[in-house]
MDAnalysis code that builds the backbone (N, CA, C; Angstrom):
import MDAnalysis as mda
import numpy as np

u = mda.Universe.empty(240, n_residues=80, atom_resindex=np.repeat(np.arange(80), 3), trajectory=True)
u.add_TopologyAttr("name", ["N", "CA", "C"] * 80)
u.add_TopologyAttr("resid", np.arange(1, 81))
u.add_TopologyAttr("resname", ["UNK", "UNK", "UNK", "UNK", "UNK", "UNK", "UNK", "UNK", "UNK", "UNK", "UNK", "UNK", "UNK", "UNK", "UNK", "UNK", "UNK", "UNK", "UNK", "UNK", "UNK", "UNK", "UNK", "UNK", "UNK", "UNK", "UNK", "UNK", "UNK", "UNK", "UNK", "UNK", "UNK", "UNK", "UNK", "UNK", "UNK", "UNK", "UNK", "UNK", "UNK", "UNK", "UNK", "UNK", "UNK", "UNK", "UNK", "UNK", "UNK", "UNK", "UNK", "UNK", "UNK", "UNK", "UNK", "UNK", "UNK", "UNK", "UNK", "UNK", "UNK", "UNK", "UNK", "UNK", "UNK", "UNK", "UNK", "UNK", "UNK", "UNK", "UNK", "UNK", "UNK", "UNK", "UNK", "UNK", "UNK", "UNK", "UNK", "UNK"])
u.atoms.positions = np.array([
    [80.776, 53.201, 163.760],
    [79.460, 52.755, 163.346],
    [78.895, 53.763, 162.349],
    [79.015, 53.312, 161.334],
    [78.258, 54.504, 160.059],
    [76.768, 54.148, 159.926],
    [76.220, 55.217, 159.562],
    [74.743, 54.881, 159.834],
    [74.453, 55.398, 158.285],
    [73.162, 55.394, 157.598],
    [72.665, 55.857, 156.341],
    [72.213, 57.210, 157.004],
    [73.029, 58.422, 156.479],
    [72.504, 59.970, 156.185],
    [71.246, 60.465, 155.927],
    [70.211, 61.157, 156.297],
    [69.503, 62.056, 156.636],
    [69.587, 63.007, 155.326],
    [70.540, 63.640, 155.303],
    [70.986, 64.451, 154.726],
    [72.708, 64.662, 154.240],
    [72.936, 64.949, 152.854],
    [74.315, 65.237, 152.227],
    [74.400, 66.144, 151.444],
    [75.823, 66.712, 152.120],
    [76.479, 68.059, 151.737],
    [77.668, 67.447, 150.874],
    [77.792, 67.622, 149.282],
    [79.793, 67.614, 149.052],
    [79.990, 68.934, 148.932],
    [80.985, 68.844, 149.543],
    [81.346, 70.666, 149.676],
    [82.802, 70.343, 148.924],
    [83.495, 69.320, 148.104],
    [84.425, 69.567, 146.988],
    [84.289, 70.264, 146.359],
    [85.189, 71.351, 146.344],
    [85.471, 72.138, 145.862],
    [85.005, 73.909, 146.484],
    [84.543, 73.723, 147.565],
    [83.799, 74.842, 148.002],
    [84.874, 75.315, 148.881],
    [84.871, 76.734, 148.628],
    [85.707, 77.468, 149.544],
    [85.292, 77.851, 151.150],
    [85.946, 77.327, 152.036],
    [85.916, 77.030, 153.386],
    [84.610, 77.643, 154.476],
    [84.802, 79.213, 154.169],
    [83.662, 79.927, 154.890],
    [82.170, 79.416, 153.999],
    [81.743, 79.070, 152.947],
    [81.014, 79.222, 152.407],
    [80.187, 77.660, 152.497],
    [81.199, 76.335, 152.690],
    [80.931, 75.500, 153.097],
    [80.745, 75.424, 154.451],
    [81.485, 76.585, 155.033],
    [81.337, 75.822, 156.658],
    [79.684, 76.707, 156.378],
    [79.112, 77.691, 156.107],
    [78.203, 78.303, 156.561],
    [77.278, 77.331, 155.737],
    [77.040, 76.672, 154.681],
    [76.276, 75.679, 154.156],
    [75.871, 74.797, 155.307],
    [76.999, 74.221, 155.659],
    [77.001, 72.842, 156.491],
    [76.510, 73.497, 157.840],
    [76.402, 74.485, 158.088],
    [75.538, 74.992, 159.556],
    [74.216, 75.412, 159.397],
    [74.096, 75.866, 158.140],
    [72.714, 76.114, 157.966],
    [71.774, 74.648, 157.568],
    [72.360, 73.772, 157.380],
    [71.678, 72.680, 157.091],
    [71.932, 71.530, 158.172],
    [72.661, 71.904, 158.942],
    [72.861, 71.345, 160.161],
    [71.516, 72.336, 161.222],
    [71.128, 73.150, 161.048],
    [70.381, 74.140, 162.096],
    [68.990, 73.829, 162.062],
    [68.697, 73.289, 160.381],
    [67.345, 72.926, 159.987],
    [67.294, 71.494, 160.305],
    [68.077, 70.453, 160.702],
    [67.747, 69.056, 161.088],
    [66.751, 69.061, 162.165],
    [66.436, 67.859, 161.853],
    [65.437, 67.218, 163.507],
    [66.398, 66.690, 164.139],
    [65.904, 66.752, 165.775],
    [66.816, 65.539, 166.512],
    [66.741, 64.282, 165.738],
    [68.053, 63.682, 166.436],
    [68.700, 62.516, 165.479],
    [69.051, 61.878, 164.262],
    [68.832, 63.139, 163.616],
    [68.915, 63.098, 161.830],
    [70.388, 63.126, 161.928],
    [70.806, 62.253, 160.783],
    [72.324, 62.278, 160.308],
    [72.940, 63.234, 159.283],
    [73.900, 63.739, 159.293],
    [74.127, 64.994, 157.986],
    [75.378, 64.364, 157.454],
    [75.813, 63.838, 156.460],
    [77.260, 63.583, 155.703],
    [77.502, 64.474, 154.758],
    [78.792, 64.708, 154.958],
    [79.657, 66.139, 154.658],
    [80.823, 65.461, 153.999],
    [80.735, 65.485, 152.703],
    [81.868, 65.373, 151.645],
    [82.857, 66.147, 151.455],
    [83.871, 66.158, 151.413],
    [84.885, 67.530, 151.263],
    [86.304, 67.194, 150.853],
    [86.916, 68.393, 150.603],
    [88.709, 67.920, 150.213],
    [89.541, 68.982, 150.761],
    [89.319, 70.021, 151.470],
    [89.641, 71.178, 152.242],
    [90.288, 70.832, 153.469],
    [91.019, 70.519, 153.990],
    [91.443, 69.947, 155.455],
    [90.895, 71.468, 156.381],
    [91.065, 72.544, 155.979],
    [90.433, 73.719, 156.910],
    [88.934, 73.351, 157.174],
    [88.234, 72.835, 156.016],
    [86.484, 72.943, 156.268],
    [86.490, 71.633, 157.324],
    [87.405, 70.678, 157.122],
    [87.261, 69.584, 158.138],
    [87.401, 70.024, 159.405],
    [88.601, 70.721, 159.712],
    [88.807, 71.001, 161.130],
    [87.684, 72.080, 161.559],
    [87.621, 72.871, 160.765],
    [86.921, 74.334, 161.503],
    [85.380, 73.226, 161.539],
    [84.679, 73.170, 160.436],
    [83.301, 72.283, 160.642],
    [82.381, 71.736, 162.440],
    [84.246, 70.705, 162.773],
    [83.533, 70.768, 164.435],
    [83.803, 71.596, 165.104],
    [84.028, 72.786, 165.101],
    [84.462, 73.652, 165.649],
    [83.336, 74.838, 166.035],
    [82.780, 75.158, 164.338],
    [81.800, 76.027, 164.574],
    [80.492, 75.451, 165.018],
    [80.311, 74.271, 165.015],
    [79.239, 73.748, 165.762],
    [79.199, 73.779, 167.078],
    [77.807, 73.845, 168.232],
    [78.132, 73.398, 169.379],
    [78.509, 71.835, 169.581],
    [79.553, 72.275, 170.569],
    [80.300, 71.039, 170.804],
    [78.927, 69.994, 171.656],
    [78.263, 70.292, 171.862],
    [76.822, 69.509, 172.800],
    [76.211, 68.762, 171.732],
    [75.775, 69.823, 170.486],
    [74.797, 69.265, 169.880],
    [74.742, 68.247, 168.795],
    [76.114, 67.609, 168.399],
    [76.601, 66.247, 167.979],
    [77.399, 65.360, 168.660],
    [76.990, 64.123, 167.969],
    [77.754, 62.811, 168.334],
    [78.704, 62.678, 166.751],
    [79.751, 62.572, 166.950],
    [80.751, 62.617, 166.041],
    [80.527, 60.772, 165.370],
    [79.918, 60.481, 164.341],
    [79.725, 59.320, 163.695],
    [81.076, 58.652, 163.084],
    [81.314, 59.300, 162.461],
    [82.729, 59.011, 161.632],
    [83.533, 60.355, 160.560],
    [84.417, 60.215, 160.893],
    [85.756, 61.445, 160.234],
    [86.817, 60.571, 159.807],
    [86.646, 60.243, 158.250],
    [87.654, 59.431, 157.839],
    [88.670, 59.797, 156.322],
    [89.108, 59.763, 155.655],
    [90.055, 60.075, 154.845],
    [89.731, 58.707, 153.625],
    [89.155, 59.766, 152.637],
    [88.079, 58.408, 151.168],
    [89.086, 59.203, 149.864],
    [89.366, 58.116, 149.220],
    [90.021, 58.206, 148.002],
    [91.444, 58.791, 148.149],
    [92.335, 58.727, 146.722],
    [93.423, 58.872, 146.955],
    [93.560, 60.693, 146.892],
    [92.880, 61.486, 146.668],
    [92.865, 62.822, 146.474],
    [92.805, 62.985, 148.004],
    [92.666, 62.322, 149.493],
    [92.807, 63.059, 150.858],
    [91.237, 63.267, 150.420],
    [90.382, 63.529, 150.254],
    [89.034, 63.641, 150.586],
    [88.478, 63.450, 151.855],
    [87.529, 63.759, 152.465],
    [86.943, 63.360, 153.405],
    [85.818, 62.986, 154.037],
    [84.890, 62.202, 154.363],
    [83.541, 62.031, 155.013],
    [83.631, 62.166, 156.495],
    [82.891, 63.027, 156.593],
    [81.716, 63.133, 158.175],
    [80.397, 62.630, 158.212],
    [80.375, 61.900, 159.006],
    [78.831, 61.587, 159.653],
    [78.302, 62.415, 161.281],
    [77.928, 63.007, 160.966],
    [77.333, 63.962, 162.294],
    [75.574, 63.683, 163.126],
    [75.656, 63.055, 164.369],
    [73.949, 62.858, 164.362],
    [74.071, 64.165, 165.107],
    [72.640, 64.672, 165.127],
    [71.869, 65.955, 166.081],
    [71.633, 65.529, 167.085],
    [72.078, 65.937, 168.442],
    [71.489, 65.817, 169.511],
    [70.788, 67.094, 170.160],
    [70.956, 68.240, 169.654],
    [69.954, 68.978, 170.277],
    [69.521, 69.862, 169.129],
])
Protein backbone atom coordinates (compact mmCIF):
# COMPACT_ATOMS: atom_id res chain seq x y z
CA UNK A 1 0.00 0.00 0.00
CA UNK A 2 1.93 3.22 -1.08
CA UNK A 3 0.70 6.20 0.39
CA UNK A 4 1.65 10.07 -0.89
CA UNK A 5 5.04 11.18 1.18
CA UNK A 6 5.25 13.73 3.82
CA UNK A 7 8.52 14.19 3.01
CA UNK A 8 11.49 13.18 0.16
CA UNK A 9 14.99 12.38 0.36
CA UNK A 10 16.99 11.22 -3.26
CA UNK A 11 20.04 10.30 -1.85
CA UNK A 12 21.39 9.20 -5.71
CA UNK A 13 24.37 9.58 -5.66
CA UNK A 14 25.16 10.25 -1.97
CA UNK A 15 27.73 8.43 -0.25
CA UNK A 16 26.26 5.95 2.33
CA UNK A 17 27.15 7.48 5.88
CA UNK A 18 26.12 10.85 4.74
CA UNK A 19 22.78 9.70 3.38
CA UNK A 20 22.11 7.40 6.06
CA UNK A 21 22.76 10.46 8.55
CA UNK A 22 20.45 12.79 6.18
CA UNK A 23 17.70 10.26 6.18
CA UNK A 24 17.84 10.10 10.19
CA UNK A 25 17.97 13.49 10.74
CA UNK A 26 14.92 14.06 8.74
CA UNK A 27 13.39 11.07 9.87
CA UNK A 28 13.95 12.51 13.79
CA UNK A 29 12.21 15.85 12.82
CA UNK A 30 8.84 14.06 11.50
CA UNK A 31 5.49 14.08 13.32
CA UNK A 32 3.78 10.90 14.15
CA UNK A 33 2.47 9.35 11.05
CA UNK A 34 4.20 11.42 8.51
CA UNK A 35 5.57 9.44 5.54
CA UNK A 36 9.39 9.95 4.45
CA UNK A 37 10.38 8.50 0.72
CA UNK A 38 13.94 7.77 0.26
CA UNK A 39 15.27 7.61 -3.31
CA UNK A 40 18.57 5.92 -3.73
CA UNK A 41 20.98 3.60 -5.89
CA UNK A 42 23.48 2.41 -3.07
CA UNK A 43 22.27 -1.13 -2.02
CA UNK A 44 24.48 -0.36 1.43
CA UNK A 45 22.22 2.95 2.17
CA UNK A 46 19.20 0.53 1.53
CA UNK A 47 20.14 -2.11 3.88
CA UNK A 48 21.92 -0.12 6.65
CA UNK A 49 18.82 2.78 6.43
CA UNK A 50 16.48 0.08 8.41
CA UNK A 51 18.91 -0.73 10.43
CA UNK A 52 20.00 2.50 11.93
CA UNK A 53 16.55 3.34 12.71
CA UNK A 54 14.61 2.04 15.70
CA UNK A 55 13.20 -1.00 14.67
CA UNK A 56 9.70 0.25 16.82
CA UNK A 57 9.49 3.48 15.33
CA UNK A 58 8.42 2.50 11.60
CA UNK A 59 5.98 0.64 9.63
CA UNK A 60 7.93 -0.43 6.57
CA UNK A 61 5.46 1.02 3.53
CA UNK A 62 7.24 -0.22 0.58
CA UNK A 63 11.09 -1.27 -0.46
CA UNK A 64 11.05 -1.82 -4.08
CA UNK A 65 13.63 -1.84 -6.99
CA UNK A 66 12.50 1.48 -9.80
CA UNK A 67 14.23 1.74 -13.09
CA UNK A 68 16.68 -0.19 -14.93
CA UNK A 69 19.85 1.39 -13.03
CA UNK A 70 18.64 -1.05 -9.58
CA UNK A 71 17.47 2.20 -7.94
CA UNK A 72 15.38 2.16 -5.10
CA UNK A 73 12.20 3.62 -3.18
CA UNK A 74 11.28 3.47 0.52
CA UNK A 75 8.20 4.55 2.02
CA UNK A 76 8.65 4.72 5.85
CA UNK A 77 5.52 5.94 8.23
CA UNK A 78 6.59 7.26 11.97
CA UNK A 79 5.22 5.55 14.63
CA UNK A 80 6.89 7.00 17.47
Amino acid sequence: MNRKSDHHLDLRGAITPLALLKATEVFRQMKLNEVLEVFGRDSDTRNDLLKVLPPLSFDLIANEEIGEDRSFRIQLKKKL
